[in-house]
Structure formats: C-alpha cells, structure tokens
C-alpha positions in Angstrom: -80.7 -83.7 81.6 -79.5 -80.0 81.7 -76.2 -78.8 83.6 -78.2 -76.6 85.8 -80.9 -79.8 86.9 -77.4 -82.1 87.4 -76.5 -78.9 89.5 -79.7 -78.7 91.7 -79.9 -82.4 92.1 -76.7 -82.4 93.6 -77.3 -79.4 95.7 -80.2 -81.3 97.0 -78.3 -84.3 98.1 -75.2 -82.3 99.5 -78.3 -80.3 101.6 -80.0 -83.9 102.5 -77.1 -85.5 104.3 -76.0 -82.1 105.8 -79.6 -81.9 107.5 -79.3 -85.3 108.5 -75.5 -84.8 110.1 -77.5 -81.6 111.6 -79.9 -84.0 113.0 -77.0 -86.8 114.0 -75.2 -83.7 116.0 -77.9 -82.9 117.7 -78.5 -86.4 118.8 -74.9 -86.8 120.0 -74.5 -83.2 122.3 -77.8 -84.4 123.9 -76.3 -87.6 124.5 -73.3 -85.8 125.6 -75.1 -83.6 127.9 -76.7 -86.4 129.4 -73.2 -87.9 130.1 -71.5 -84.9 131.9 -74.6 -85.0 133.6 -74.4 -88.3 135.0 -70.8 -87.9 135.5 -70.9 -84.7 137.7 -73.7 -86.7 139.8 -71.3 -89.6 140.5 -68.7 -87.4 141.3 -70.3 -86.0 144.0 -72.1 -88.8 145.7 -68.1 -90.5 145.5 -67.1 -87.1 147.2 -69.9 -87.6 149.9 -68.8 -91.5 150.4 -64.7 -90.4 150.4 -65.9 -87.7 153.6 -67.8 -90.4 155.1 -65.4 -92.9 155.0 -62.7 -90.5 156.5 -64.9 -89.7 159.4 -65.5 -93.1 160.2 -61.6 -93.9 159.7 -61.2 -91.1 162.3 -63.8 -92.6 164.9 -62.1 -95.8 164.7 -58.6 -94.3 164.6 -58.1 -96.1 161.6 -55.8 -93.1 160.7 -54.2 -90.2 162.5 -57.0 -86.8 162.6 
C-alpha cells in the first residue's frame, strides 16, 4: 500500500466518525431543545399554581394580603 492510499484511508475514517459526532450533535441539541422546552412549560404552570395558591391563602386569611 502507497503512503498517499494509507493517507486517504485515514482521511476517510477521521471524516466517518466526524459525520457521525455531526449526526450524534444533532441528536443531543434536539434533545436539548426538547428539554428547555419542557422545562419553560413546567415553570409556568408552577407559576400559575404558586398565584393560585396565594389567592386562596388570602381568601382564607391564611396569610396577611
């Protein structure tokens, strides 16, 4: 085998597992995205419930308005 084959065969196998770290990145932002998703959701609905749960505290003069 020539130098310049070794060479290419190489190159090919550096550019394999950078395509699939390509593809493994991709995978992990949209799993990411997904997440920060999810997370700004519950945030809100727990900002919802914490209102609620102060204007029924006030109602029942649980605490002072």
């Amino acid at each position: 085998m020539s130098t310049d084959n070794i060479i290419l065969e190489h190159l090919r196998a550096i550019r394999a597992s950078l395509d699939n770290l390509t593809q493994d990145m991709l995978e992990v932002k949209g799993r990411l995205g997904t997440l920060e998703q999810q997370y700004a959701n519950l945030s809100t609905r727990l900002d919802r419930i914490d209102l609620r749960v102060s204007r029924i505290e006030k109602r029942l003069n649980l605490v002072e308005a």
